[in-house]
Backbone bond lengths (Angstrom), bond angles and torsions (degrees), N, CA, C in turn:
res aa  C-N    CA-C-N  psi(-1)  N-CA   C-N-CA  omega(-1)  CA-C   N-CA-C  phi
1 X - - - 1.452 - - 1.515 110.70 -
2 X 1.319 121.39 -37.32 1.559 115.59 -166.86 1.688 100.33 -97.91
3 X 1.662 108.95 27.74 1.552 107.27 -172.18 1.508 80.21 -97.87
4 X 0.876 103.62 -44.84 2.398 134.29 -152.54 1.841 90.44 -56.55
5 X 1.759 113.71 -58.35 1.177 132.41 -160.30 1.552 94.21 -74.62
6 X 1.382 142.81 -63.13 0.952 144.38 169.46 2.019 131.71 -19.31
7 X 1.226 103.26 -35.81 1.418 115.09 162.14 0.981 112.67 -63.93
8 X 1.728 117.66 -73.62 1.291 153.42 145.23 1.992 94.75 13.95
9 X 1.113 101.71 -61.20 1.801 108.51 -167.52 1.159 113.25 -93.31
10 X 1.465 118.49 -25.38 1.539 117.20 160.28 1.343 107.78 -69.78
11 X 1.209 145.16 -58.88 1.499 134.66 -164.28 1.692 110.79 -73.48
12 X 1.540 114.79 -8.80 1.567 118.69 176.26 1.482 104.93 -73.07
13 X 1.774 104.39 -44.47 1.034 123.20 -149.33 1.902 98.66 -83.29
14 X 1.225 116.99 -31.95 1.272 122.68 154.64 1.277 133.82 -47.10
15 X 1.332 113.58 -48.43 1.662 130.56 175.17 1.207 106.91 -69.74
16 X 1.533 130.54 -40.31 1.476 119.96 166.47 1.149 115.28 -60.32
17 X 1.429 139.13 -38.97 1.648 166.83 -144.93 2.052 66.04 -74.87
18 X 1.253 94.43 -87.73 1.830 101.41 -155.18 1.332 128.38 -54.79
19 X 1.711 98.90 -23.44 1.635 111.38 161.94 1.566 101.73 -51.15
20 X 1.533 103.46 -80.86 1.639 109.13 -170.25 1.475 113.99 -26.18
21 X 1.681 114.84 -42.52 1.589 129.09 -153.33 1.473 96.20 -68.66
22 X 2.094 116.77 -36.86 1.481 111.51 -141.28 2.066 66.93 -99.95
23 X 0.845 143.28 -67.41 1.767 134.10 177.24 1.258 109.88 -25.55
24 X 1.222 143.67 -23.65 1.790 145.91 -174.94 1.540 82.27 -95.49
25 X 1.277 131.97 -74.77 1.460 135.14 -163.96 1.558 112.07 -17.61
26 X 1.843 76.85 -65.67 1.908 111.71 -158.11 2.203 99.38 -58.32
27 X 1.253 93.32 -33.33 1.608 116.08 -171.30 1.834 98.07 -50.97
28 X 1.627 90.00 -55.98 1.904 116.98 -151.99 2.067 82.56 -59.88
29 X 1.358 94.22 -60.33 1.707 96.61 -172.94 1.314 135.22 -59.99
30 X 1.344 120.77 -4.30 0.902 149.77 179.63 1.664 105.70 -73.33
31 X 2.287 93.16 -83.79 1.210 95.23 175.98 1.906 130.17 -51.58
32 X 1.610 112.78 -5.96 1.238 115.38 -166.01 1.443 117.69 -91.14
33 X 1.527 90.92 -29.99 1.740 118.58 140.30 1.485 134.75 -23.06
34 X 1.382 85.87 -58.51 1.449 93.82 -177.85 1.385 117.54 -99.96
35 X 1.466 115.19 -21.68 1.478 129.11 149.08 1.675 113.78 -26.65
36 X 1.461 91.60 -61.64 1.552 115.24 -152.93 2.143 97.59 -62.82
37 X 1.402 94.67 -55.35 1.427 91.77 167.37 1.385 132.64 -28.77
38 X 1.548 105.80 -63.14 1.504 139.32 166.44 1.163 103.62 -16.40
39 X 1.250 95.65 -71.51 1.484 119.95 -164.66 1.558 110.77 -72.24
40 X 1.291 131.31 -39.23 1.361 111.13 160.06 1.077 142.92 -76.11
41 X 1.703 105.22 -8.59 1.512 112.47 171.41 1.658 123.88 -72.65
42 X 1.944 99.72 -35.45 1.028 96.40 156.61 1.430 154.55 -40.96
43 X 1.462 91.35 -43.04 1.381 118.94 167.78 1.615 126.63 -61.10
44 X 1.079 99.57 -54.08 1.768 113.86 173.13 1.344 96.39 -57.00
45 X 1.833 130.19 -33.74 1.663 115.75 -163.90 1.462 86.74 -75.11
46 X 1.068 141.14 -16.73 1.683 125.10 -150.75 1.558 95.92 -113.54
47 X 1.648 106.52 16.59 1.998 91.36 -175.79 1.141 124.23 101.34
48 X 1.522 127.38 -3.33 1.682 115.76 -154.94 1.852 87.36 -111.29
49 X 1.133 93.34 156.82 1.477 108.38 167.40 1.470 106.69 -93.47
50 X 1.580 90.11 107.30 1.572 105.87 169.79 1.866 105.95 -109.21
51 X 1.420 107.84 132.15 1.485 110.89 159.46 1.603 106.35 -75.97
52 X 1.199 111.38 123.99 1.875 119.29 168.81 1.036 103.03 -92.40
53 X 1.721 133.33 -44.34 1.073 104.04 -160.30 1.440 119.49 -84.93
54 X 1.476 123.29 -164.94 1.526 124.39 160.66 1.358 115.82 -90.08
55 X 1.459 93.71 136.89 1.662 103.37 166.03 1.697 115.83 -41.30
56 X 1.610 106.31 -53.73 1.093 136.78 164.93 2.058 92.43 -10.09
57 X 0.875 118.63 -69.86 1.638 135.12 -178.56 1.242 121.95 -34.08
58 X 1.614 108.52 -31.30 1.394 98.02 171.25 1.696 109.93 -121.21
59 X 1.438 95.02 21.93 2.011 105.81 165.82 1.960 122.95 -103.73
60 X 1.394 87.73 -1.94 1.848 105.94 168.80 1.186 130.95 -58.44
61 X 1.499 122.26 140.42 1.699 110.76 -155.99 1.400 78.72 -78.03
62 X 1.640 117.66 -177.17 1.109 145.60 169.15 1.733 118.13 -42.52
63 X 1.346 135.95 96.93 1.215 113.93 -170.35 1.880 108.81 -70.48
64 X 1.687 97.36 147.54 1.267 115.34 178.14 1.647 138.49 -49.92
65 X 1.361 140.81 73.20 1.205 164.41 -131.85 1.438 120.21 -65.60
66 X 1.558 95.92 -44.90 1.430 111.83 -175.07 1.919 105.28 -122.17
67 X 1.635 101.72 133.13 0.985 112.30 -179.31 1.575 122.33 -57.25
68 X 2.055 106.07 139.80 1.710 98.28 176.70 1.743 107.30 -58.06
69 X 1.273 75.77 155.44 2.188 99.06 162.20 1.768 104.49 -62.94
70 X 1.166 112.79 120.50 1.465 121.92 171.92 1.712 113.72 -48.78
71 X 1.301 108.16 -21.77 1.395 131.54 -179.34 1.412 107.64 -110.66
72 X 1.483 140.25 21.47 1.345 135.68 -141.78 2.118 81.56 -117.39
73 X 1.207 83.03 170.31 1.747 107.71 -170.30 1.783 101.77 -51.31
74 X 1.614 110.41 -54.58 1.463 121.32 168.21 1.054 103.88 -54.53
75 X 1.489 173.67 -21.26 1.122 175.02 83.02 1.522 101.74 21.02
76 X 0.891 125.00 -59.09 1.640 138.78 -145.40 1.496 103.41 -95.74
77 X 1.278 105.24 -3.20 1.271 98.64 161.49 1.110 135.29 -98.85
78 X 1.587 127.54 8.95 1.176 172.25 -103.28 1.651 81.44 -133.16
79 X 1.552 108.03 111.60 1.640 82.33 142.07 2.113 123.85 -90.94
80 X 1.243 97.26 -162.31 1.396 87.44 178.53 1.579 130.37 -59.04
81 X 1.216 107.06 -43.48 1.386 120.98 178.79 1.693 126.02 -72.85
82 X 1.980 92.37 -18.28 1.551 87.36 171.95 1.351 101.88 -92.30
83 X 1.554 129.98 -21.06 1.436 118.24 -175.56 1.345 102.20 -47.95
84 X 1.593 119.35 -62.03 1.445 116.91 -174.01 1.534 115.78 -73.26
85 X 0.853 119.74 10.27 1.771 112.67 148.63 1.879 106.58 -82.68
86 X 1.236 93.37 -50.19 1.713 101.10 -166.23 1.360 115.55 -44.44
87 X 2.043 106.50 -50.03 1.595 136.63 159.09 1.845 85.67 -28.55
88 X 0.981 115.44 -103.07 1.354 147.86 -150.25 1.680 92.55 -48.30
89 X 1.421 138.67 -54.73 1.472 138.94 168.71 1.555 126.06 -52.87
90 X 1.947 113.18 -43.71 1.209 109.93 173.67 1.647 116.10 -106.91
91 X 1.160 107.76 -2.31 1.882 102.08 177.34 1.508 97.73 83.05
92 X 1.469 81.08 -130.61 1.795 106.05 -176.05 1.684 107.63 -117.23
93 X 1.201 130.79 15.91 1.210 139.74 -167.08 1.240 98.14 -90.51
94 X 1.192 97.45 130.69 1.738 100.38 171.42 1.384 136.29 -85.87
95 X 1.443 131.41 126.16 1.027 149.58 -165.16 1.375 124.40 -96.41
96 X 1.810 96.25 130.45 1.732 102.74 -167.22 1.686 119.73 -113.88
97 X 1.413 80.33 3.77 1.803 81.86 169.58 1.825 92.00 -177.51
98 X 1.634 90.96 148.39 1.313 105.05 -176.73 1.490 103.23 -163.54
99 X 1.782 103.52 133.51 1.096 99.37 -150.62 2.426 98.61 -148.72
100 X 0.946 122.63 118.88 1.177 121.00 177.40 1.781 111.99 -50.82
101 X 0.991 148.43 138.60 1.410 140.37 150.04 1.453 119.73 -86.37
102 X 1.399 106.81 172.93 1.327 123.32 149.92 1.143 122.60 -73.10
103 X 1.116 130.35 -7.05 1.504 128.59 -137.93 1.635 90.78 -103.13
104 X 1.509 130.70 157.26 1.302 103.06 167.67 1.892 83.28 -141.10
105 X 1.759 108.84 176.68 1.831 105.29 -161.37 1.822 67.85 -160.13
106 X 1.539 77.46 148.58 1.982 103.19 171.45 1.271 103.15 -56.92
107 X 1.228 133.38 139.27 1.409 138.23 162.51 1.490 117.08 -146.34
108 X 1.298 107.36 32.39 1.776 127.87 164.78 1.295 113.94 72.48
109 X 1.459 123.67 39.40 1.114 136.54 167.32 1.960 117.42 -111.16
110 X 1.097 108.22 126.84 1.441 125.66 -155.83 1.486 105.74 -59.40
111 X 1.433 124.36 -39.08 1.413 134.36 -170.02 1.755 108.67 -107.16
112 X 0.976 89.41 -30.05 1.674 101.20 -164.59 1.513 122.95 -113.67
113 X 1.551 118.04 150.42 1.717 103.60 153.65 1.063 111.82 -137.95
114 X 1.734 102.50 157.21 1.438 105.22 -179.88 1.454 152.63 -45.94
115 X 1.470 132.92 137.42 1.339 103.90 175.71 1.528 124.64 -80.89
116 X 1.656 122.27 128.04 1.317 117.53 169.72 1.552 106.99 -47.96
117 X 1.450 100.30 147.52 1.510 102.58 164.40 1.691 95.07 -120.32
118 X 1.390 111.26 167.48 1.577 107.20 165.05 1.457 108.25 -132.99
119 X 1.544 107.39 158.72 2.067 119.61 -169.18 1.156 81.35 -140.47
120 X 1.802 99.29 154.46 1.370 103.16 141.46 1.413 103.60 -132.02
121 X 1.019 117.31 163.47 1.606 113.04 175.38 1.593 97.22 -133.60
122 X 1.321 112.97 -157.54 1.609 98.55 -165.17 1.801 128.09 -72.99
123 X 1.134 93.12 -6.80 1.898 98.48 -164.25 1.621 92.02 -121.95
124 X 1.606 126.27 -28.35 1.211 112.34 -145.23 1.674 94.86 -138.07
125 X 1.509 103.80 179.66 1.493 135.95 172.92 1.610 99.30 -98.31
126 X 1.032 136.64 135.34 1.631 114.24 171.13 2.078 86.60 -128.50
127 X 1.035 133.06 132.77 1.679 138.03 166.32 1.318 108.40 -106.59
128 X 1.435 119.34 126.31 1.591 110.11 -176.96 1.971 81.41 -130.46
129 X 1.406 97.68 173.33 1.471 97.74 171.92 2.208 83.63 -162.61
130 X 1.216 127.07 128.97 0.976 104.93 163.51 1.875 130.73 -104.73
131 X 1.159 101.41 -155.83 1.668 107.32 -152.78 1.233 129.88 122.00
132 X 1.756 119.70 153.66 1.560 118.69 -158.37 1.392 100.96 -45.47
133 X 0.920 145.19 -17.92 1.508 138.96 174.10 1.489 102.48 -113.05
134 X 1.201 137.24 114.45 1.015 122.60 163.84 1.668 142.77 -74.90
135 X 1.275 133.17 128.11 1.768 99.21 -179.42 1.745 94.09 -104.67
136 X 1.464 78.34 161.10 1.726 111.65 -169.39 1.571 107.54 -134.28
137 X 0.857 131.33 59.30 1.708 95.80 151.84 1.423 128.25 -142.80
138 X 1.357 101.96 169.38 1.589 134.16 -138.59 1.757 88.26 -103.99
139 X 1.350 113.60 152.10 1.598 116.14 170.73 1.908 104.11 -167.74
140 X 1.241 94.28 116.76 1.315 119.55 -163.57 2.156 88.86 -65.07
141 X 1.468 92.47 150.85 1.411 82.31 -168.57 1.640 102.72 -95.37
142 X 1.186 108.84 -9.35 1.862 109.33 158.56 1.608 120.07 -40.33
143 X 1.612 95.20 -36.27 1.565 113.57 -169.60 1.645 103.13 -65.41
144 X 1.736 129.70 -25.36 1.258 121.67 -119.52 1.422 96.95 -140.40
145 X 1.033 119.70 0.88 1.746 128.29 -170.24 1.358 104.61 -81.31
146 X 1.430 143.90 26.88 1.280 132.18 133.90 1.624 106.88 -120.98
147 X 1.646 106.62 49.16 1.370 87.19 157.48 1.582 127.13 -116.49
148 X 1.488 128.54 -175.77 0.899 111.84 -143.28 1.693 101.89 -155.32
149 X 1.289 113.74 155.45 1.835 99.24 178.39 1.545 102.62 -118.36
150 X 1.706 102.06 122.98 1.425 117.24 174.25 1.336 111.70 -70.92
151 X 1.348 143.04 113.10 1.514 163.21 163.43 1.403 88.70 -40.50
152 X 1.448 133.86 -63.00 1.285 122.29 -166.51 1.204 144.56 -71.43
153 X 1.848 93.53 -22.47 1.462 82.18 171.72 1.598 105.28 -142.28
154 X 1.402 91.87 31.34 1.769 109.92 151.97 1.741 106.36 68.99
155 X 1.394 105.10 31.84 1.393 118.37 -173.94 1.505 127.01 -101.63
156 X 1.219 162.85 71.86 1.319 164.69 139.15 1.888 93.82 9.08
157 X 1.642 110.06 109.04 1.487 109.08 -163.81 1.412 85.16 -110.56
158 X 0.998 115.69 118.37 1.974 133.03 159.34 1.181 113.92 -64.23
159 X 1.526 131.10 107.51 1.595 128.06 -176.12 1.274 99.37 -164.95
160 X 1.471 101.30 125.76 1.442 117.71 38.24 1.947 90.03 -118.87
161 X 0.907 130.81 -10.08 1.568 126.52 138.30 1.602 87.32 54.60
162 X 1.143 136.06 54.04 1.799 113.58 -170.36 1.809 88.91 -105.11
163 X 0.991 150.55 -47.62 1.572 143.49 -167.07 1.712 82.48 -81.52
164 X 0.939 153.80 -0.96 1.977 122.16 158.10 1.243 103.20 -97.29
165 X 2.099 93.02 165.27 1.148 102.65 -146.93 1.428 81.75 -102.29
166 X 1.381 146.73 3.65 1.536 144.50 157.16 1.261 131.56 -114.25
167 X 1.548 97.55 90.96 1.904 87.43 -169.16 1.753 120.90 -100.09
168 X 1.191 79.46 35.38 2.371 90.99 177.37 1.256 78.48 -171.31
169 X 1.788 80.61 152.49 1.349 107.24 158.80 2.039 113.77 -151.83
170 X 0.845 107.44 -177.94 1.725 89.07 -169.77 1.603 91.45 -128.78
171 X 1.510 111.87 121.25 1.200 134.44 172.39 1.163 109.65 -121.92
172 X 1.497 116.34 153.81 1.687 126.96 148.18 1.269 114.70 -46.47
173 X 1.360 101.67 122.57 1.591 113.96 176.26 1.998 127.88 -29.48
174 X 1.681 80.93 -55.86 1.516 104.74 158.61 2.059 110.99 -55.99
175 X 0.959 128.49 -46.00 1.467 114.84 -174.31 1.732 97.17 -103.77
176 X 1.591 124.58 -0.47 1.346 93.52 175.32 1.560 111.02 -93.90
177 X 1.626 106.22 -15.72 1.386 93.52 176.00 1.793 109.93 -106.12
178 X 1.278 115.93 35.99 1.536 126.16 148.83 1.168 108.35 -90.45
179 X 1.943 127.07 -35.91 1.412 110.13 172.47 1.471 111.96 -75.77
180 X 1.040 125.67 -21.19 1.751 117.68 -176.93 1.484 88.10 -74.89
181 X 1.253 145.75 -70.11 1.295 133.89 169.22 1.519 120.15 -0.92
182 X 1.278 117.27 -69.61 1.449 131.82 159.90 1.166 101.65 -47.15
183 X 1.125 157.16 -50.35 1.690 131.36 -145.18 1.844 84.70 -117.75
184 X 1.193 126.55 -25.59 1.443 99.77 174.72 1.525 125.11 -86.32
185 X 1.423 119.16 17.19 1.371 133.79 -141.58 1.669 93.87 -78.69
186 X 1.200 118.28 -40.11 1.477 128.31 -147.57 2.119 82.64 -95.38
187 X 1.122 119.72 -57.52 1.681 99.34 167.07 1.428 125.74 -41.37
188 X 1.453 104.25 -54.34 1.479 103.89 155.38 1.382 134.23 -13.48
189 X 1.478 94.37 -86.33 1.692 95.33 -176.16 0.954 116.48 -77.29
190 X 1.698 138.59 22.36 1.288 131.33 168.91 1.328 115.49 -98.99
């Protein structure tokens, strides 16, 4: 029996090993992130021609033109309580992408937190997540034109985003670079 159990605790004891390893990783890339910023802003103060944005920017599918159906499939995934955050986050403005996250934010529930969702509508990012507290916020996409999607740790990076209080969020590759699509749309066509 303690031959059987013995694997059993090496391969547990492994999977934590690689959790911890890919959380130190995700940590390192993060801060290198924000390093990396640092470091080009510096640069731009002293004169140098720095590219901020991502290449990434001009490899984006086509951003989405015509607004979803208020009743449309993205809608319907809504449970009840986020519709009426969503109601209450986008108005009557029409919306060109909407998308569930990974990401989850306190929203005054004792055991649990909410899931971010993400919109864009024409100018902005809007993030709602609901719950007795709800979060809301809105980010003008002027704010957002050096951001970028990290491959590694599956994150939609908000930058330079520095006054919000959420600057990543973790999307499908496929819907995080449909929302950069949306917020780079207006560089685009210029």
């Amino acid at each position: 029996m303690s031959q059987e159990t013995k694997p059993e605790h090496w391969a547990e004891d492994r999977i934590t090993q690689q959790k911890r390893t890919i959380e130190l990783l995700t940590d390192r890339i993060r801060m290198l992130e924000e390093e990396n910023h640092s470091f080009a802003s510096q640069l731009k103060e002293k004169g140098v021609d720095v590219r901020e944005s991502s290449s990434a920017s001009l490899e984006l599918p086509p951003p989405v033109t015509s607004p979803l159906e208020q009743d449309g499939k993205e809608f319907q995934l809504l449970s009840r309580s986020e519709h009426k955050v969503a109601e209450e986050a986008l108005g009557d403005r029409p919306v060109y992408f909407l998308s569930k996250s990974d990401t989850t934010v306190d929203v005054g529930h004792w055991l649990s937190e909410g899931i971010v969702w993400a919109a864009a509508t024409k100018n902005e990012v809007v993030l709602f997540a609901a719950g007795r507290r709800p979060f809301i916020e809105e980010i003008p996409f002027s704010h957002l034109y050096k951001s970028l999607y990290n491959h590694i740790t599956g994150e939609v990076v908000f930058a330079p985003a520095e006054a919000e209080s959420m600057t990543r969020i973790r999307l499908s590759p496929v819907h995080g670079f449909q929302l950069l699509a949306q917020i780079y749309q207006e560089k685009l066509d210029a």
